[in-house]
DOSE-182820 format. One record per residue: x, y, z of N, C-alpha, C, O in turn. Coordinates in nm, 4 decimals. Layout:
<rs>
+----------+----------+----------+----------+----------+----------+----------+----------+----------+----------+----------+----------+
|     n.c1 |     n.c2 |     n.c3 |    ca.c1 |    ca.c2 |    ca.c3 |     c.c1 |     c.c2 |     c.c3 |     o.c1 |     o.c2 |     o.c3 |
+----------+----------+----------+----------+----------+----------+----------+----------+----------+----------+----------+----------+
|        X |        Y |        Z |        X |        Y |        Z |        X |        Y |        Z |        X |        Y |        Z |
...
+----------+----------+----------+----------+----------+----------+----------+----------+----------+----------+----------+----------+
</rs>
This chain:
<rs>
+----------+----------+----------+----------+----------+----------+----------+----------+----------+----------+----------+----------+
|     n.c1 |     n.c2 |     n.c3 |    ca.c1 |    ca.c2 |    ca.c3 |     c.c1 |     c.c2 |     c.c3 |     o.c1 |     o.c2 |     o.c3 |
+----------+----------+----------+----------+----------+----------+----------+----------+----------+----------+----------+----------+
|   3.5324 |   0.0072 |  -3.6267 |   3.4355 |   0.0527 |  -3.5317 |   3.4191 |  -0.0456 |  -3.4175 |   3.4732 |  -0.1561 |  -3.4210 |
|   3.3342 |   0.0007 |  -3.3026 |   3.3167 |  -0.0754 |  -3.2198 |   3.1743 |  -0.1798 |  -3.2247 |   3.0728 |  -0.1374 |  -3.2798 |
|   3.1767 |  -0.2953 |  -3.1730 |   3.0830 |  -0.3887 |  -3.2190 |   2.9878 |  -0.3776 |  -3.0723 |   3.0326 |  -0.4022 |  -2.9603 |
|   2.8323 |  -0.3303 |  -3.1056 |   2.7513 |  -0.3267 |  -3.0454 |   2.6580 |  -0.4097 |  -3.0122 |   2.5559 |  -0.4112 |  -3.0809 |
|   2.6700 |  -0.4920 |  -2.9071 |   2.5490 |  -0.5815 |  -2.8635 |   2.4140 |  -0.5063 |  -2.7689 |   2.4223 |  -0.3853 |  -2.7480 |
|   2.3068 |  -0.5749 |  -2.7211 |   2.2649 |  -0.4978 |  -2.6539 |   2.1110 |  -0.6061 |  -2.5908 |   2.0277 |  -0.6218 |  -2.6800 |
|   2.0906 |  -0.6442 |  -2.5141 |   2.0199 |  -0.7662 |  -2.4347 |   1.9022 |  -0.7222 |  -2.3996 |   1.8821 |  -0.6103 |  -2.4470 |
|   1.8016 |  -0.7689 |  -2.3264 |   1.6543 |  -0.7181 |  -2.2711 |   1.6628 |  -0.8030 |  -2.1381 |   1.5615 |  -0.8486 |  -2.0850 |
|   1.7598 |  -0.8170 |  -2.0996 |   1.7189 |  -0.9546 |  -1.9389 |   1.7082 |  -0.7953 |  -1.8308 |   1.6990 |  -0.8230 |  -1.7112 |
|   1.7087 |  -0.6837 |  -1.8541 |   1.6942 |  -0.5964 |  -1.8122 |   1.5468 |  -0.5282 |  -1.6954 |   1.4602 |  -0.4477 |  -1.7296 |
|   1.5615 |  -0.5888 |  -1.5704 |   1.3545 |  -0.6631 |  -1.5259 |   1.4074 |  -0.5004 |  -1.4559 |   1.4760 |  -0.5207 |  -1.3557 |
|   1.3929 |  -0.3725 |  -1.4821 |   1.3420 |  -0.2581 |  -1.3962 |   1.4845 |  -0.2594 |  -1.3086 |   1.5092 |  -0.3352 |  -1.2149 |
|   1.5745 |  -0.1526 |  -1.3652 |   1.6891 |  -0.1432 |  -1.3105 |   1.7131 |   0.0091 |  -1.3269 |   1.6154 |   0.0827 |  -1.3406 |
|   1.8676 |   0.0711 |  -1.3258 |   1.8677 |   0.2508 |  -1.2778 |   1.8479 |   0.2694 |  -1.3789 |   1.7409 |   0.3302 |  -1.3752 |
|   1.9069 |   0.2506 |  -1.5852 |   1.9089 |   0.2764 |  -1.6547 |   1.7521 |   0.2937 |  -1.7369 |   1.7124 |   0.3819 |  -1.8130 |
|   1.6782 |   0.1564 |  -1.6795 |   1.5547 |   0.1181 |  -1.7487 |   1.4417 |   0.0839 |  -1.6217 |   1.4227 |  -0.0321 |  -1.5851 |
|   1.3941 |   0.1621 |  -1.5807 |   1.3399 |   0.1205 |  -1.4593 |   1.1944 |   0.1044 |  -1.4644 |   1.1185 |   0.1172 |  -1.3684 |
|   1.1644 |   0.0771 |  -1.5771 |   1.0088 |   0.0202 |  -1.5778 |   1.0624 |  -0.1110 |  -1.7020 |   0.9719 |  -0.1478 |  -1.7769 |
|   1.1892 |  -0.1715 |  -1.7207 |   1.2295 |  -0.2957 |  -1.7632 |   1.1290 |  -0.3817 |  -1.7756 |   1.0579 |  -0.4133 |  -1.6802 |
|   1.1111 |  -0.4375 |  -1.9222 |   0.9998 |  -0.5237 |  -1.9356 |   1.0987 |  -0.6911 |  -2.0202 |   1.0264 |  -0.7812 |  -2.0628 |
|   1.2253 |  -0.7038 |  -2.0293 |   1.2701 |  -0.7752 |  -2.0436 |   1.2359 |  -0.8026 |  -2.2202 |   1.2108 |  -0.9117 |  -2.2714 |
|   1.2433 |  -0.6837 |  -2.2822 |   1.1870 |  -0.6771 |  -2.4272 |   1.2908 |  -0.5965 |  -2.5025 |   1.3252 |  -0.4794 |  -2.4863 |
|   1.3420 |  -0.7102 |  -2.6096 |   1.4365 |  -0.6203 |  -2.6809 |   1.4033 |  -0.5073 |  -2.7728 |   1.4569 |  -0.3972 |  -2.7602 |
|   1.3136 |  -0.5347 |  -2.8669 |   1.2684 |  -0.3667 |  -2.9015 |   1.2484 |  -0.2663 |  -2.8110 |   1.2537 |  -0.1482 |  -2.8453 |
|   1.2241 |  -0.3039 |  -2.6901 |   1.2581 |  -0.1580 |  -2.6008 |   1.3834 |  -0.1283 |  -2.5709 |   1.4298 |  -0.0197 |  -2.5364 |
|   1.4556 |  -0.2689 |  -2.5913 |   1.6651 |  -0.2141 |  -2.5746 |   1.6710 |  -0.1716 |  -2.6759 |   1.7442 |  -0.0728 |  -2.6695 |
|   1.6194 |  -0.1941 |  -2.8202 |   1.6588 |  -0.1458 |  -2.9387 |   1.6139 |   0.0536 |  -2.9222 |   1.6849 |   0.1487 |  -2.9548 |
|   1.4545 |   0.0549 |  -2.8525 |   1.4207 |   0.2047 |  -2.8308 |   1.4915 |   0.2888 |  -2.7418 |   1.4831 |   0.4099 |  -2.7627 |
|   1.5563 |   0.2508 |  -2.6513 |   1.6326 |   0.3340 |  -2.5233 |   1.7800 |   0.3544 |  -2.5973 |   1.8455 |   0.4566 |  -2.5769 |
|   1.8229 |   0.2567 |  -2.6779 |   1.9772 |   0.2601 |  -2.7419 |   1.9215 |   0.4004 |  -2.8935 |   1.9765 |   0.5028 |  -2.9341 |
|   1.8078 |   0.3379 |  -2.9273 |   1.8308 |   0.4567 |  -3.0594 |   1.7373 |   0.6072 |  -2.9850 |   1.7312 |   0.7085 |  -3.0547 |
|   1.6867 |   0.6069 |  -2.8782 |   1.6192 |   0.7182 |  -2.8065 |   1.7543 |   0.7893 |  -2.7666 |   1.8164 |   0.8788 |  -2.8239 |
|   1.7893 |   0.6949 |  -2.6065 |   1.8987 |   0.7688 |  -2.5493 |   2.0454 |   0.7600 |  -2.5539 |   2.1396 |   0.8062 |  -2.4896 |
|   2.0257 |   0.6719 |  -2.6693 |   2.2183 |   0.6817 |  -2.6822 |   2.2752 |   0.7167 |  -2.8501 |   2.3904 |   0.6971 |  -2.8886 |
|   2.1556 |   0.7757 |  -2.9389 |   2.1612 |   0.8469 |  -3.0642 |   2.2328 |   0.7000 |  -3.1791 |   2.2818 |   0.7140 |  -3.2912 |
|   2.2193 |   0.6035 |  -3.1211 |   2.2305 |   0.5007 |  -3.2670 |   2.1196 |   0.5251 |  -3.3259 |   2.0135 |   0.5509 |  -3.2692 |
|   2.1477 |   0.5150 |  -3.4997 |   2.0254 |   0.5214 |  -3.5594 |   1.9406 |   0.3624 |  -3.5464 |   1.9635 |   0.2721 |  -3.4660 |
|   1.8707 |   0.3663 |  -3.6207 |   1.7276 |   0.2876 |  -3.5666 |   1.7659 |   0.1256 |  -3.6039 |   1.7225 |   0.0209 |  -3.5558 |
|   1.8763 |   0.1541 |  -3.7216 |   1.8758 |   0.0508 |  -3.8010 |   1.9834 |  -0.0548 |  -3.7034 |   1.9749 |  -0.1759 |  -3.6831 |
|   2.0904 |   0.0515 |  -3.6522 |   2.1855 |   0.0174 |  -3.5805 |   2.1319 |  -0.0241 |  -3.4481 |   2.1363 |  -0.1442 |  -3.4211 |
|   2.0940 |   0.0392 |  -3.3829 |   1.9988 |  -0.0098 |  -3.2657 |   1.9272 |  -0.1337 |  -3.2954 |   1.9972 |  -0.2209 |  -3.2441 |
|   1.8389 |  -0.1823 |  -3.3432 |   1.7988 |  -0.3009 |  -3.4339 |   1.9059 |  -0.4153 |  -3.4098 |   1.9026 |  -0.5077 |  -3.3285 |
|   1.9869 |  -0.3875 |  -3.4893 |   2.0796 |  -0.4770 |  -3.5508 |   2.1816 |  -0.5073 |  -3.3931 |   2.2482 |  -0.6064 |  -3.3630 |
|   2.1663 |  -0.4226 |  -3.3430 |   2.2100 |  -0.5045 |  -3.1643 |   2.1872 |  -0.5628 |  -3.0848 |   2.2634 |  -0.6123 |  -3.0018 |
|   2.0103 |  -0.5732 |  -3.0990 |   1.9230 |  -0.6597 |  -3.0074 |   1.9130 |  -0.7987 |  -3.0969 |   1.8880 |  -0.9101 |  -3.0508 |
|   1.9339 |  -0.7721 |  -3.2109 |   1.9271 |  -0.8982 |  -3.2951 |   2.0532 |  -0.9690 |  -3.3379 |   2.1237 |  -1.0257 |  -3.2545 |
|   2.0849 |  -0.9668 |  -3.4743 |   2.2148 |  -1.0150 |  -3.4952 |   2.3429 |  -0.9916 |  -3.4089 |   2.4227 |  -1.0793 |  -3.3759 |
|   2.3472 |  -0.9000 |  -3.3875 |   2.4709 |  -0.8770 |  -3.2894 |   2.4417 |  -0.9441 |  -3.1921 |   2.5294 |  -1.0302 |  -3.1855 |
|   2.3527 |  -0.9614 |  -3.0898 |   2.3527 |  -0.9883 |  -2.9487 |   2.3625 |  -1.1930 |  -3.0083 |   2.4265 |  -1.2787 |  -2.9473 |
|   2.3092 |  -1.2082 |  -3.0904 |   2.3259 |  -1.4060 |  -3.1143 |   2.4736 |  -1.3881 |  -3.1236 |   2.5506 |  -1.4797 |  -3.0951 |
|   2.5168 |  -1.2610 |  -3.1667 |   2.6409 |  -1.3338 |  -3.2815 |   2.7188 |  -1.3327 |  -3.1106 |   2.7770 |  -1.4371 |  -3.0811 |
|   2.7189 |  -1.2367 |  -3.0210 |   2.8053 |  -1.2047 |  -2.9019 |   2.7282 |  -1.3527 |  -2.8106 |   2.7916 |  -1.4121 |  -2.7233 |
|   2.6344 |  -1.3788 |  -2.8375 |   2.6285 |  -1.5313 |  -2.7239 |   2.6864 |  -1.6804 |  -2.8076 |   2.6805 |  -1.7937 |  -2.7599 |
|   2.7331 |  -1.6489 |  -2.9212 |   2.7613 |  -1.7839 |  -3.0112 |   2.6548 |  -1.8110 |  -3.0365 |   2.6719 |  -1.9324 |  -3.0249 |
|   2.5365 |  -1.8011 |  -3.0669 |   2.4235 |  -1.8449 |  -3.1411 |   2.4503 |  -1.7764 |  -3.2913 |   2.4835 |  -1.6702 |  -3.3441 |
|   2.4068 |  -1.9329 |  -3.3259 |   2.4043 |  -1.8894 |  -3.5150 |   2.3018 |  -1.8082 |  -3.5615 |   2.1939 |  -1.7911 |  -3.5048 |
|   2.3466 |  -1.7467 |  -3.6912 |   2.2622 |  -1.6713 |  -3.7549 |   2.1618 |  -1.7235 |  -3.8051 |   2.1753 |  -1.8239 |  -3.8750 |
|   2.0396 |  -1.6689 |  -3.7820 |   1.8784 |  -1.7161 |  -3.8673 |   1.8599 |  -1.6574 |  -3.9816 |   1.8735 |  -1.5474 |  -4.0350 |
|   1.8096 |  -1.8092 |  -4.0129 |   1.8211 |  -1.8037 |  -4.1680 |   1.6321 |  -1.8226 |  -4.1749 |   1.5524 |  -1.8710 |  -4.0945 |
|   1.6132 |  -1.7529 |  -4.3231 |   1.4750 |  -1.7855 |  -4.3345 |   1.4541 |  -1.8746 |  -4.4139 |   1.4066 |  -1.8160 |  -4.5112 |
|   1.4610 |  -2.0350 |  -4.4478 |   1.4220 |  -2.0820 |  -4.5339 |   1.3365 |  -2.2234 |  -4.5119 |   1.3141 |  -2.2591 |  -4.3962 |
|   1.2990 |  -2.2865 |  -4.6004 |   1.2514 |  -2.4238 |  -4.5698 |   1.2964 |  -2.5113 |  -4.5080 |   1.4038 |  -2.5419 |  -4.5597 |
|   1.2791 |  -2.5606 |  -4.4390 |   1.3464 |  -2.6957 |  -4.3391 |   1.4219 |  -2.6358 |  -4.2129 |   1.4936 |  -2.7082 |  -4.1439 |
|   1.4022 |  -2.4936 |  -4.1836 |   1.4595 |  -2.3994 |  -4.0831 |   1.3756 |  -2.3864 |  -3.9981 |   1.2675 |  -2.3372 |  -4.0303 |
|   1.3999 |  -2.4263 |  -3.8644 |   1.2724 |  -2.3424 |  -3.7998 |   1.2213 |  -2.1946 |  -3.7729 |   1.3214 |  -2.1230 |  -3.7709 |
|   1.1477 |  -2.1464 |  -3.7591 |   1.0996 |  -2.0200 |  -3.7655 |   1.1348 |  -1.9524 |  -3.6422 |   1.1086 |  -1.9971 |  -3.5305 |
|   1.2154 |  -1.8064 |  -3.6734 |   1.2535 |  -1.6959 |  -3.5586 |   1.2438 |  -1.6180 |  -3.6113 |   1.3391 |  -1.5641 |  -3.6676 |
|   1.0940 |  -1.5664 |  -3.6184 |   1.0567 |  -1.4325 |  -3.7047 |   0.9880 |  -1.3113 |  -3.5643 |   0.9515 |  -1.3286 |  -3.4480 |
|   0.9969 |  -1.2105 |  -3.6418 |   0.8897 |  -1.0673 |  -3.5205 |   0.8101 |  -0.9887 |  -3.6411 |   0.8528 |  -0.9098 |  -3.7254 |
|   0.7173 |  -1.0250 |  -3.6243 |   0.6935 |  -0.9168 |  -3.7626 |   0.6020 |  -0.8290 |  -3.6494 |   0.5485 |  -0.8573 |  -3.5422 |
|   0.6163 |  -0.6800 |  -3.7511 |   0.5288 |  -0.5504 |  -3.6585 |   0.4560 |  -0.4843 |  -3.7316 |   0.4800 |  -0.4649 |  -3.8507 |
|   0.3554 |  -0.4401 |  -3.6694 |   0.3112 |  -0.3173 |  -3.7687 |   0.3907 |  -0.2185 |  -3.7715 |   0.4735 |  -0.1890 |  -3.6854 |
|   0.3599 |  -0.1441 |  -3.9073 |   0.4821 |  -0.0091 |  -3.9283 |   0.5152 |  -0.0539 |  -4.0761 |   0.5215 |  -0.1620 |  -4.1347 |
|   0.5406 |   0.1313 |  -4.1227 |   0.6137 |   0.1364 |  -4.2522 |   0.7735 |   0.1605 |  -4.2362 |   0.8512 |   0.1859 |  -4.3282 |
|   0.7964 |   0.1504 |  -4.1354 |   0.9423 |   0.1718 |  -4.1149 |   0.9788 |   0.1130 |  -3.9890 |   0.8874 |   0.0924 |  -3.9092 |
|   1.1194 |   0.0763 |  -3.9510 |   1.1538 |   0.0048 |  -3.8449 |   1.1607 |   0.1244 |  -3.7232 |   1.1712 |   0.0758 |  -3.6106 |
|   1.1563 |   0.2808 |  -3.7291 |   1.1846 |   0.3205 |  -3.6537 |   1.0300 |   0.3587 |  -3.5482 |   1.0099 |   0.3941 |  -3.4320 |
|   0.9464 |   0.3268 |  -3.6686 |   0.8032 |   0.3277 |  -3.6245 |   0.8363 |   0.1927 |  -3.5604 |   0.9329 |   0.2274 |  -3.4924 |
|   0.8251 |   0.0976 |  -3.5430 |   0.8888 |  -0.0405 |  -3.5017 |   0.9350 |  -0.0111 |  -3.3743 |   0.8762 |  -0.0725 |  -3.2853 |
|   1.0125 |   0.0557 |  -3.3433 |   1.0832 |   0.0979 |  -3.2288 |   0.9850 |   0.1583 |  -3.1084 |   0.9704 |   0.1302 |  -2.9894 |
|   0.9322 |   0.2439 |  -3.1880 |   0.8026 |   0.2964 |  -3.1219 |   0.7824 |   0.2344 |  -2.9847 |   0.8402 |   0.1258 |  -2.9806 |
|   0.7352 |   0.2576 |  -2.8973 |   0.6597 |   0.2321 |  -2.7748 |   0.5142 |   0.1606 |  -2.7883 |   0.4678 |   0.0774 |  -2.7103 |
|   0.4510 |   0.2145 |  -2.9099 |   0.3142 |   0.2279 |  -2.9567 |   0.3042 |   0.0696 |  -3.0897 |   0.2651 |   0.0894 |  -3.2048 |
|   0.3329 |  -0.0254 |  -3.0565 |   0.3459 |  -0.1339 |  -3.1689 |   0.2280 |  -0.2714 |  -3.1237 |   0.1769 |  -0.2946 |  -3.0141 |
|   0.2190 |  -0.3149 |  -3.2017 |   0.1563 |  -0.4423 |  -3.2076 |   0.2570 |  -0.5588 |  -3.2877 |   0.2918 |  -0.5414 |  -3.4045 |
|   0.2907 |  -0.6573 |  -3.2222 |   0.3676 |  -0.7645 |  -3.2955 |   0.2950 |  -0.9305 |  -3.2936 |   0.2028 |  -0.9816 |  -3.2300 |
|   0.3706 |  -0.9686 |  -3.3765 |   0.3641 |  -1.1506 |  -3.3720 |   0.5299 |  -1.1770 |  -3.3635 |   0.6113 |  -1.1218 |  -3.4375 |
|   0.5587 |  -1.2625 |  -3.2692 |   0.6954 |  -1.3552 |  -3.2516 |   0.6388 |  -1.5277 |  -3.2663 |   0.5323 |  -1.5824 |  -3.2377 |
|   0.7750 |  -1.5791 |  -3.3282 |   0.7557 |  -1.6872 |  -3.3955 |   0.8845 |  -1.7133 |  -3.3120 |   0.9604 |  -1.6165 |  -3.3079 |
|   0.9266 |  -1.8303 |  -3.2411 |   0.9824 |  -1.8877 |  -3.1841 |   1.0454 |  -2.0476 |  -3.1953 |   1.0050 |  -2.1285 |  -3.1117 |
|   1.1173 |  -2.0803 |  -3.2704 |   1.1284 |  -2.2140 |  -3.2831 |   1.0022 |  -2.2998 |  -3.3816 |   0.9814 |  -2.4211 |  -3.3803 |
|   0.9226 |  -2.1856 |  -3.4710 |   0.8101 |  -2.2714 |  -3.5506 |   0.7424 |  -2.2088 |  -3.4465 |   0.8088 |  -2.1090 |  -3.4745 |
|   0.6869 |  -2.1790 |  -3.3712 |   0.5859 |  -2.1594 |  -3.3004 |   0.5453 |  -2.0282 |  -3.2809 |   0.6343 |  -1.9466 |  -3.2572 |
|   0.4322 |  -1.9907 |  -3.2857 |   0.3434 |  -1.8442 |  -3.2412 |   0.3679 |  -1.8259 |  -3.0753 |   0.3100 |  -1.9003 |  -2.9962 |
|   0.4570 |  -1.7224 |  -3.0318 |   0.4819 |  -1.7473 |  -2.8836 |   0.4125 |  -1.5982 |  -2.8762 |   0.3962 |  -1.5431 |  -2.7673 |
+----------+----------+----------+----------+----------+----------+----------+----------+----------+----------+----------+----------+
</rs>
């Protein structure tokens, strides 16, 4: 198959023109308007897009620093949603 990345540096352009530079909204426009499922869409703004800049994979453990998103939702596609509330963790830090 083909390997899908997919970025948020996207500030209000033809495709995304109210661009907020937010990857769960690349993850929502890829599984809205281009029919990847949710999980796949996901998995482009995240792992895929580190793995396509050479950034290593995050790991969750002790002595790691923290690169977490947690959301509300029972499912990631609720996640996707437009309609979310999150926390991002950045390097150990609440950003």
């Amino acid at each position: 198959g083909v390997r899908v990345a997919a970025g948020s540096g996207a500030m209000r352009d033809v495709s995304n023109p109210v661009g907020r530079g937010d990857p769960l909204e690349a993850a929502y426009l890829l599984a809205s308007r281009s029919g990847l499922r949710p999980e796949d869409a996901y998995g482009a703004v995240s792992g895929a897009a580190r793995a396509a800049m050479g950034l290593p994979e995050v790991r969750v453990e002790a002595g790691f620093p923290a690169e977490l998103l947690a959301v509300r939702g029972d499912r990631l596609s609720g996640a996707l949603s437009l309609a979310y509330s999150r926390i991002v963790v950045h390097r150990g830090r609440v950003v």
